[in-house]
C-alpha positions in Angstrom: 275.4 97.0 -153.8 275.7 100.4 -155.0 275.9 103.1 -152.6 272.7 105.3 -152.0 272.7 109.0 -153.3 272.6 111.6 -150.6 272.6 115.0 -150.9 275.6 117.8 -150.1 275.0 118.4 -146.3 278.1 120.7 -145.8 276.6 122.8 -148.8 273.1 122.4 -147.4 273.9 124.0 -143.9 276.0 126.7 -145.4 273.3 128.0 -147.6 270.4 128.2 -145.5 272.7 129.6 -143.3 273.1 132.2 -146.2 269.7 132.9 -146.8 268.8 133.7 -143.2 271.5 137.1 -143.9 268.2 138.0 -146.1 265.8 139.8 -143.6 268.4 139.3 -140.5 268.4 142.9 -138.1 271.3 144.9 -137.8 273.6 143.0 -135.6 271.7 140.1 -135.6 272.8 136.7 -136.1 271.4 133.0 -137.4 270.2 132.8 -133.9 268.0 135.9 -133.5 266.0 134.6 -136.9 264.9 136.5 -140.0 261.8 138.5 -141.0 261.6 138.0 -144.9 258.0 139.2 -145.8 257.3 138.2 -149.4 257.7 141.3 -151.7 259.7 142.7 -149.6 263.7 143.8 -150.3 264.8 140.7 -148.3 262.6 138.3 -150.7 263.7 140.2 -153.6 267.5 139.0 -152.6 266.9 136.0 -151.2 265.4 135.7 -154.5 268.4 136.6 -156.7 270.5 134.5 -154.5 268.6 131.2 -155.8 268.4 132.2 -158.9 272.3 132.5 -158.8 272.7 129.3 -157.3 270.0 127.5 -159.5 272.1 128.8 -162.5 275.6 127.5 -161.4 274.1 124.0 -160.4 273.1 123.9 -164.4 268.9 124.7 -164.1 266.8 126.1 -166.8 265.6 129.1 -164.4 262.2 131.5 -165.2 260.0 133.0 -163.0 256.2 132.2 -164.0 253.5 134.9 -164.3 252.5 134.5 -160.4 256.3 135.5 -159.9 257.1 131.9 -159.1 261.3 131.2 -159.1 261.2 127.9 -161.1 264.5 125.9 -162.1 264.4 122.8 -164.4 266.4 120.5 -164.2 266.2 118.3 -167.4 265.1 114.3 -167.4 266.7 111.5 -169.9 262.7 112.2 -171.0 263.0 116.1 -171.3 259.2 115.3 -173.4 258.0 114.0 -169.5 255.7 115.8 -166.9 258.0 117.4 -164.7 258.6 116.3 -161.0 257.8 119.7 -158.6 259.9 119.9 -155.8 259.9 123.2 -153.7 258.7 125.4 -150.8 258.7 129.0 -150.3 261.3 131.3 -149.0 259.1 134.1 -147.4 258.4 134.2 -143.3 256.7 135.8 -141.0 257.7 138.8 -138.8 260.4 137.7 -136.4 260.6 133.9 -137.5 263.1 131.1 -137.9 265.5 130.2 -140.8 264.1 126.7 -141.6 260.6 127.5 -142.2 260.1 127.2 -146.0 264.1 127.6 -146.3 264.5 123.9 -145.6 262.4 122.9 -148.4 263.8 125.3 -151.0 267.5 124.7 -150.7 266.7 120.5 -150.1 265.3 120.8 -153.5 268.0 122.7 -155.3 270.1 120.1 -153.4 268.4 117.5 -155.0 268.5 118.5 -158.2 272.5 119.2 -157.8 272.7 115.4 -156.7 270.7 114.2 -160.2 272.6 116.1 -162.7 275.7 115.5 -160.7 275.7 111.6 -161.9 274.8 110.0 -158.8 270.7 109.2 -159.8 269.2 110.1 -163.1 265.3 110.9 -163.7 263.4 110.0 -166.7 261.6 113.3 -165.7 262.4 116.8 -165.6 262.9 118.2 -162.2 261.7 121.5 -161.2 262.6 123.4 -158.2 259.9 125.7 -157.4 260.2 128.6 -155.2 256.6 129.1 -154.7 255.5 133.3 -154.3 254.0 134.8 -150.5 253.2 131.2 -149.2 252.6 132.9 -145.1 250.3 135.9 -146.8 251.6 138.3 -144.6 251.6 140.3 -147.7 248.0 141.4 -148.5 246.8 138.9 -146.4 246.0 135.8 -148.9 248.7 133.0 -148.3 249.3 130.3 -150.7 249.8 133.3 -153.5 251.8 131.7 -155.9 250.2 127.7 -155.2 247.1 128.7 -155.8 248.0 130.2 -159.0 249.0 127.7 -159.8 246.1 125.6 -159.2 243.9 128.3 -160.7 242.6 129.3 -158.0 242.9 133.4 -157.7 240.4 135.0 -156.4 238.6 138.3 -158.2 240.1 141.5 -157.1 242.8 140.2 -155.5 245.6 141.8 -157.6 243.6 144.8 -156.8 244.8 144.3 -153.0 246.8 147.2 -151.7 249.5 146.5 -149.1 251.7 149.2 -147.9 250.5 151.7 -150.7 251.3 148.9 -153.2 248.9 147.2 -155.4 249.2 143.1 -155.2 249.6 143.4 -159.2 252.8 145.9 -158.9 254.5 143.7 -156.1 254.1 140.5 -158.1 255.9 142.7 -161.7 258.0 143.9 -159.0 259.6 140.1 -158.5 259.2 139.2 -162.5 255.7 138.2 -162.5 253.1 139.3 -165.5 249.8 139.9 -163.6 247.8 140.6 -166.3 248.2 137.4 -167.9 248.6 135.2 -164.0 246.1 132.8 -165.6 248.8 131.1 -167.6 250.7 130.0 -164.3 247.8 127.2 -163.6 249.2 124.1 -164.0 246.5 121.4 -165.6 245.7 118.8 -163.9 248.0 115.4 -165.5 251.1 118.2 -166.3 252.9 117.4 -163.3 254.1 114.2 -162.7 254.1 114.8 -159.1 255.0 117.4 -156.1 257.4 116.5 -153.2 257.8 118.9 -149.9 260.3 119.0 -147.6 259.3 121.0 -144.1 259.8 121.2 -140.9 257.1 119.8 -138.8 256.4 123.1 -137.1 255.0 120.6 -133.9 256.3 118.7 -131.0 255.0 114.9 -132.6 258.6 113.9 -133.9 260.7 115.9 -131.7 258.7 113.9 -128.6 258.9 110.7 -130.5 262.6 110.6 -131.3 261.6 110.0 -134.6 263.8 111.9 -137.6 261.2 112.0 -140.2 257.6 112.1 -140.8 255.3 111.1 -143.7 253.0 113.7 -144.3 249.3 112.0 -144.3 247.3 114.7 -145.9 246.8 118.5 -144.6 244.2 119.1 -142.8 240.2 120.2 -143.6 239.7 123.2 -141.1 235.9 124.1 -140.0 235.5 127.6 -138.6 232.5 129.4 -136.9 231.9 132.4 -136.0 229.9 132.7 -132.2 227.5 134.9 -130.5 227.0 134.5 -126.7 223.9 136.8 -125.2 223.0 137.8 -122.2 222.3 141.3 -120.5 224.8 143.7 -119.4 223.9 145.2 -116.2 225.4 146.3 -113.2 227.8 144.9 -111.2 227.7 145.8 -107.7 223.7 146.0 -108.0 223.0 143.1 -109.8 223.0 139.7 -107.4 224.7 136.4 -108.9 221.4 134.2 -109.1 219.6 136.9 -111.3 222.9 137.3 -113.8 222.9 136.5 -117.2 226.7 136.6 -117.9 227.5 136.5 -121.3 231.4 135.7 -120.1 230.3 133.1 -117.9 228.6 131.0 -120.9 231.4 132.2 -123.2 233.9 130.1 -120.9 232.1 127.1 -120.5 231.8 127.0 -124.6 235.4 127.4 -124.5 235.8 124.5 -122.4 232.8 122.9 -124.4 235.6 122.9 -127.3 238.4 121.1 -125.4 236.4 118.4 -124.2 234.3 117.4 -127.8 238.4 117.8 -129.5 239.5 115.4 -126.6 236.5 113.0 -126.4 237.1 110.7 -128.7 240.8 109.4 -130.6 242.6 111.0 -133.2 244.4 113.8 -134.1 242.1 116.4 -134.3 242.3 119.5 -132.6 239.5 122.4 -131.5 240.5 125.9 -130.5 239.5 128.9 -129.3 241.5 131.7 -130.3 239.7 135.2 -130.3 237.7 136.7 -128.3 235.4 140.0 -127.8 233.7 140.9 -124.9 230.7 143.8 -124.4 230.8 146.3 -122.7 234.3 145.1 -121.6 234.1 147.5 -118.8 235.4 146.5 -115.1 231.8 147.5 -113.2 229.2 145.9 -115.9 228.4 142.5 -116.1 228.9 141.4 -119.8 226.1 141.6 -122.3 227.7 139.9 -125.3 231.1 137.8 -126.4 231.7 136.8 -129.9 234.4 134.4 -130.2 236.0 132.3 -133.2 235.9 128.5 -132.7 238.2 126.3 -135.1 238.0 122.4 -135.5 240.7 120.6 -137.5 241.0 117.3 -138.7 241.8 115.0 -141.6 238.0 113.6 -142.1 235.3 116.4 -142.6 233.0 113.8 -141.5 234.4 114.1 -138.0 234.5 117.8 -137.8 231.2 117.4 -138.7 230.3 115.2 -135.9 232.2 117.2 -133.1 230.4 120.6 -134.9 226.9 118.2 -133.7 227.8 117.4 -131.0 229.6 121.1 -129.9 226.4 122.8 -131.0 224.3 120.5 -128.7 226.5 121.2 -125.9 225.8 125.3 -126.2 222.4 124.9 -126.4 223.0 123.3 -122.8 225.1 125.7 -121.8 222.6 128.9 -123.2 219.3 127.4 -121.2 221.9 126.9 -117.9 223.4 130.6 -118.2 220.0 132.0 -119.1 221.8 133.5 -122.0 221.6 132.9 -126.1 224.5 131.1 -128.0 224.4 131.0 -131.9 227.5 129.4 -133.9 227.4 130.0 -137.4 230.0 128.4 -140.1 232.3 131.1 -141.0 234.9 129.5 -143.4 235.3 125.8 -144.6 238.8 124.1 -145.9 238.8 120.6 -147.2 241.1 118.7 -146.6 244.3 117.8 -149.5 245.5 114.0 -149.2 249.0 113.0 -149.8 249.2 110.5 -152.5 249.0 107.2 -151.5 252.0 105.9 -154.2 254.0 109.4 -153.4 254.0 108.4 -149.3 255.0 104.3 -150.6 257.6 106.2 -152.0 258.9 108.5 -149.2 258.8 105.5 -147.0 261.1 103.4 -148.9 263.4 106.1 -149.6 263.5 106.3 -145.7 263.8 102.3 -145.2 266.3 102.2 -147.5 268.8 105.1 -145.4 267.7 103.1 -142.5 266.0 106.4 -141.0 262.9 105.4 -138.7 260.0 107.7 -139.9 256.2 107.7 -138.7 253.4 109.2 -140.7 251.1 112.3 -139.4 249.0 114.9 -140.2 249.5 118.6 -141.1 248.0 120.6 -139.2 249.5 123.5 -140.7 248.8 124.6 -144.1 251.4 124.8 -146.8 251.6 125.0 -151.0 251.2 121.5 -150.9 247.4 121.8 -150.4 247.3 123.6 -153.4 249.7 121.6 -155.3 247.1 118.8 -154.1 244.8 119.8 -156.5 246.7 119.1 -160.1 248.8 116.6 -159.1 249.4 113.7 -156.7 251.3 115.6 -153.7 253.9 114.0 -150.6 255.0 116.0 -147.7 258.3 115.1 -145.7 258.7 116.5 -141.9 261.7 116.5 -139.7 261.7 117.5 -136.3 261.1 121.4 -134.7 262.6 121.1 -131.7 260.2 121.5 -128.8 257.4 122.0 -131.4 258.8 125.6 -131.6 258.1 127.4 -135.4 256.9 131.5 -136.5 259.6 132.5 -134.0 263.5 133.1 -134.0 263.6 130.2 -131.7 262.6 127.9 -134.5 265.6 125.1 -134.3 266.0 121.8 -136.5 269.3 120.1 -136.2 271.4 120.1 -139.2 271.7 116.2 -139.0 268.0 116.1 -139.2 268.2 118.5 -142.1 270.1 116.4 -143.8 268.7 113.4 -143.2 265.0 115.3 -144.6 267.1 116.0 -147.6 268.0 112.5 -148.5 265.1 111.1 -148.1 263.7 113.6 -150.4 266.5 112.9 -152.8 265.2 109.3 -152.6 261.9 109.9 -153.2 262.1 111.3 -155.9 264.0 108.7 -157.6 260.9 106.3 -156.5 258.4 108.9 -157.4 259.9 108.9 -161.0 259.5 105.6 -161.3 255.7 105.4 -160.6 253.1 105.5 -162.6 249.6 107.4 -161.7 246.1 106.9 -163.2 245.3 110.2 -162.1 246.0 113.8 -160.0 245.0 111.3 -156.6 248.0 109.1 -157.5 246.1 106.0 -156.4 
């Protein structure tokens, strides 16, 4: 039986490790974490660096019109719909070095591994470095994803950041606003998309468990709340005649938890904002607005919990003596891994012998995007104690590895499938 392909995991370690130098503070160290805002000087070396490296591993490297880094990789079929394989290299402020990094320097790793003669591809393989995935940057995340799906939105190269206009910051990294259209990607001219991340939650690290199959990413339901009652005077004012905004405004809050809790599943319902008027010590408050979030996998059940949250203020307003209106703010569907992308994943993982579990996102990343031209897999590995978006952001480099070949593996299985459509099924 011939022995499995892994990746380089000395080579791995050493060049996320050499990444994290881009957007590092004075003095710091891999352990104080990196602040690598897309656009900015860090991203444009971190940028060069990969480019460097994707050139001495042998890669065809361009950057597309949405100032994606791409580098092929060639297949036995160069005529073939590539294979994707990526993440994105830009962070938050004051965040770890595995966030995004993982991914990028997995798939480079990858693609080393295939045109170093241990697994061959009938189909090209491109690592993608997608553009200002967090959207700290002019605050629209996913930049160079949903270009890619053709999904920019009007005026937003218009954006200005900094004193920067979003079209000037994408030339600045190679891109060619004016013509960004040409970055979509059809729908049927990728062959598939594989992402390798770090969880960013406690699920694996709690389980024990090395690696996760990414399910899908999840549909998020947001509404916006108003919570009315009469501001009036607090030392004058007796409790039985109060109509305390705050009062109702808390037990909503609560309201939340218990419809996310009442039933099984994954999904989650939060609280996250909120504004209280007259917000003054001595006034009992008129008004709150707050933001209520429900995520999920099935829109059908954020759905339901929206019912049955709504019914629940209504309860809560004729109780408080006070008015509660939610009103639907933003909706995100959800984007389902392929069915024949996660087979793959899990026999990649089977065949290492590494125990693996599947799970939702409930995070978004490119994938989502990448979702919607081509049948999409996501890979996790463990953030230890669910810690990510902070310096203290920690995945162990066996685990890293481990992520890595599994990727390698599944794409060798993914190049071997065959999809009737973008869903893969």
């Amino acid at each position: 039986m011939s022995e499995l392909p892994r990746v380089n995991a000395a080579r791995l370690r050493a060049r996320i490790e050499s990444l994290s130098r881009f957007g590092r503070r004075p003095g710091g160290t891999f352990e104080h974490g990196v602040t690598r805002v897309a656009f900015s000087e860090a991203d444009r070396g971190a940028r060069a660096c990969l480019t460097g490296w994707m050139r001495a591993a042998g890669l065809a490297v361009r950057v597309d019109e949405a100032a994606n880094l791409v580098g092929r990789s060639p297949g036995s079929d160069d005529s073939a719909s590539p294979i994707l394989v990526g993440s994105h290299i830009d962070t938050v402020v004051e965040a770890g070095n595995f966030d995004g990094a993982l991914g990028v320097v997995a798939a480079l790793e990858v693609a080393e591994a295939l045109t170093g003669g241990r697994g061959a591809t009938r189909h090209p393989v491109e690592v993608v470095v997608w553009t200002n995935e967090e959207g700290v940057a002019y605050g629209d995340g996913l930049c160079g994803s949903r270009a890619a799906a053709g999904e920019c939105t009007d005026g937003e190269l218009d954006k200005v950041w900094h004193g920067a206009r979003k079209a000037d910051a994408l030339r600045s990294l190679g891109g060619r606003p004016d013509r960004v259209g040409l970055a979509r990607r059809a729908p049927g001219s990728v062959h598939a998309y594989l992402e390798l991340h770090v969880e960013q939650g406690g699920v694996l690290d709690h389980a024990g468990i090395p690696v996760g199959i990414v399910e899908g990413i999840v549909a998020i339901h947001r509404y916006e709340c108003v919570v009315r009652g009469e501001a009036n005077h607090a030392g004058t004012t007796p409790m039985a005649d109060r109509r305390d905004a705050l009062i109702a405004a808390a037990r909503l809050v609560e309201a939340v938890r218990d419809v996310a809790t009442g039933e099984p599943g994954r999904q989650v319902g939060t609280v996250g904002r909120l504004e209280v008027a007259p917000n003054a010590p001595n006034v009992v408050p008129g008004e709150v607005r707050l933001t209520v979030e429900l995520r999920d996998l099935s829109e059908e059940k954020l759905e339901r919990l929206a019912r049955d949250l709504t019914a629940r203020a209504g309860a809560i307003a004729s109780a408080t003596g006070t008015a509660i209106e939610m009103v639907p703010s933003s909706r995100h569907q959800p984007a389902l891994a392929s069915p024949g992308v996660r087979a793959a994943i899990a026999e990649a993982a089977d065949a290492l012998g590494v125990a693996h579990l599947s799970l939702p996102s409930g995070a978004g990343h490119d994938a989502q995007m990448v979702a919607r031209f081509a049948p999409m897999g996501m890979i996790f590995v463990p953030s230890a104690g669910g810690v990510s978006h902070s310096p203290r952001e920690r995945t162990s480099w066996e685990d890293c590895a481990l992520g890595a070949d599994v990727l390698l593996g599944s794409v060798l299985g993914v190049d071997r499938l065959r999809f009737d459509g973008p869903s893969g099924i």
